[in-house]
TIZA-909475 format. One record per residue (C-alpha): residue in one letter; x, y, z. Coordinates in Angstrom, 3 decimals, padded with zeros to 6 digits, always signed. Layout:
BEGIN
+------+----------+----------+----------+
| loza |       xx |       yy |       zz |
+------+----------+----------+----------+
|    A |        X |        Y |        Z |
...
+------+----------+----------+----------+
This chain:
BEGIN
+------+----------+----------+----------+
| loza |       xx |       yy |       zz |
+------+----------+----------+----------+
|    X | +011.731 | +004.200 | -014.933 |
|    X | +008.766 | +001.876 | -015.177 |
|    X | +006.019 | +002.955 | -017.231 |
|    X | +004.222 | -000.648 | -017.859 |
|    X | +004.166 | +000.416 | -021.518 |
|    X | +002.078 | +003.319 | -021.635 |
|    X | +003.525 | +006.660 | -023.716 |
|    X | +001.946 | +010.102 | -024.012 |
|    X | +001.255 | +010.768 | -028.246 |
|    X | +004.557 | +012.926 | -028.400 |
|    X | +006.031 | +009.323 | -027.530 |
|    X | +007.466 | +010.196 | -024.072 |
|    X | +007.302 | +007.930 | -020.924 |
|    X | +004.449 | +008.832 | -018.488 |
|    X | +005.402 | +008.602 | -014.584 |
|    X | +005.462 | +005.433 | -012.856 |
|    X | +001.963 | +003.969 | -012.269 |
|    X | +000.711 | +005.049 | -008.247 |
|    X | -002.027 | +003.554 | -006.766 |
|    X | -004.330 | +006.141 | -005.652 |
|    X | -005.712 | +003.575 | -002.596 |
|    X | -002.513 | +001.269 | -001.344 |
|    X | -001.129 | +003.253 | +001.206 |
|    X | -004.281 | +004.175 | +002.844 |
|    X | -005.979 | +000.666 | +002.840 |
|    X | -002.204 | -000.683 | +004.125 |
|    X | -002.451 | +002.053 | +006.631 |
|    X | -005.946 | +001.777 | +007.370 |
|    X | -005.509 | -002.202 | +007.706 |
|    X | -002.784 | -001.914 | +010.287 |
|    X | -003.958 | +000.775 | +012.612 |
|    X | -008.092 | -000.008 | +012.128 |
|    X | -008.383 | -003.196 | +010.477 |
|    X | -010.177 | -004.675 | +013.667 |
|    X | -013.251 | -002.459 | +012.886 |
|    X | -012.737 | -003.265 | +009.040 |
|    X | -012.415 | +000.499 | +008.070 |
|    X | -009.985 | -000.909 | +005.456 |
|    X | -013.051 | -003.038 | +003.525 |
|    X | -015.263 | -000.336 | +003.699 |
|    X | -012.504 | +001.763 | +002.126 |
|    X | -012.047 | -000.546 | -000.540 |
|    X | -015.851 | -000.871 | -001.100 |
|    X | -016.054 | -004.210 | +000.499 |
|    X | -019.163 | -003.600 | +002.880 |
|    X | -020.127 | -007.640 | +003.162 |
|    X | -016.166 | -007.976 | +004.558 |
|    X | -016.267 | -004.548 | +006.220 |
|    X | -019.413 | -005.448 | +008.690 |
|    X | -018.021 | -009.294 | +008.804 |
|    X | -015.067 | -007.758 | +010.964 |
|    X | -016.988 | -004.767 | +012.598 |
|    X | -019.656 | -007.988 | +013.897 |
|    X | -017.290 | -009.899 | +015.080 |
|    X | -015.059 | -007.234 | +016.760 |
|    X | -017.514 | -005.715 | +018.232 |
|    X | -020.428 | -008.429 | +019.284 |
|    X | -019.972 | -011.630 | +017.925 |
|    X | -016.281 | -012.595 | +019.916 |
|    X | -017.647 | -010.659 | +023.086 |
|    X | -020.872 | -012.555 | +023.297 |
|    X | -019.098 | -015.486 | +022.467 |
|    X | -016.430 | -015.249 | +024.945 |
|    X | -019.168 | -014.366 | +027.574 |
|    X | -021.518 | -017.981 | +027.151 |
|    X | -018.063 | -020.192 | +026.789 |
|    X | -016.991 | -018.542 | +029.958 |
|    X | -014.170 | -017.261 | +028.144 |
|    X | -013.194 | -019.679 | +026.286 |
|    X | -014.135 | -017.567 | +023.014 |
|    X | -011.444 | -014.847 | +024.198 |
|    X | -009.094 | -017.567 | +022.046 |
|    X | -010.606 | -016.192 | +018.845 |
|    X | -009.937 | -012.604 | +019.704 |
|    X | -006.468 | -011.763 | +018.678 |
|    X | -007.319 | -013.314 | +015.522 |
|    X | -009.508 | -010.302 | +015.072 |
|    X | -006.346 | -007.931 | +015.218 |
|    X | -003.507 | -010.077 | +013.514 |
|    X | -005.495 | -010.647 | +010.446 |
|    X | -005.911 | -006.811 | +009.516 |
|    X | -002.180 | -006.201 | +010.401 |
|    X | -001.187 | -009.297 | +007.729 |
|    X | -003.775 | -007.515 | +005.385 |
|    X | -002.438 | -004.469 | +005.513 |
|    X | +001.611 | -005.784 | +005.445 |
|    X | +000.487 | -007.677 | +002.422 |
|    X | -001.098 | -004.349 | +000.502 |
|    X | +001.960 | -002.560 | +001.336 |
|    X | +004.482 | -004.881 | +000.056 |
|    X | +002.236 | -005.311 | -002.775 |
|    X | +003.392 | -003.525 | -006.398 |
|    X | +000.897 | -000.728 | -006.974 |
|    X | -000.764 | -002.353 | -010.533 |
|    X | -000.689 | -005.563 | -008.785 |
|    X | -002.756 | -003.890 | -005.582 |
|    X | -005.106 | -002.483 | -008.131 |
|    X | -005.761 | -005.587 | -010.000 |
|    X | -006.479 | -007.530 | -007.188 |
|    X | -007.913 | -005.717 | -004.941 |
|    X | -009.996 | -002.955 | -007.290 |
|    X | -010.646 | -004.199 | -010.758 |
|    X | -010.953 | -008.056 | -009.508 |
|    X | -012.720 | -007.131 | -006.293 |
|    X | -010.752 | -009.594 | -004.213 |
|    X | -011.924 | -009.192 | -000.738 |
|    X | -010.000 | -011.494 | +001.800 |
|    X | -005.672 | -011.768 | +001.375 |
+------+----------+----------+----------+
């Protein structure tokens, strides 16, 4: 059993080390990434509104001066979250915490 070296004082092993926010940013990612609930989550508001903009306004408005040729971008808008959130997932959970919580990591 992992316990990435931290004992109780009586000397016994502690439980494995769990992420308290990997599986709901992963989940988060995949299912609302678009609107970047997932950044918000994490406490990344800059990142957050940078998706929730360009979801919602930004690629619309875009799309509707280019006469549609800004639709291009759109599914970029929905695969990125869905890598995001495969990536927290298959992350360990210390290594999900370091880079993502303690070294505030916002994009990948």
């Amino acid at each position: 059993m992992e316990t990435y070296g931290y004992h109780n004082p009586e000397g016994q092993n502690l439980p494995p080390y769990r992420s308290e926010k990997k599986l709901t940013t992963g989940i988060l990612a995949i299912l609302l990434g678009a609107l970047g609930v997932h950044k918000f989550y994490l406490g990344y508001s800059t990142e957050g509104a940078i998706l929730l903009l360009s979801t919602l306004i930004i690629i619309p408005l875009l799309t509707l001066i280019t006469c549609g040729i800004g639709s291009a971008l759109f599914p970029a808008v929905f695969i990125i979250p869905v890598v995001e959130g495969v990536i927290y997932l298959t992350m360990n959970d210390r290594q999900f915490d370091e880079t993502y919580l303690k070294n505030k990591r916002p994009w990948f």
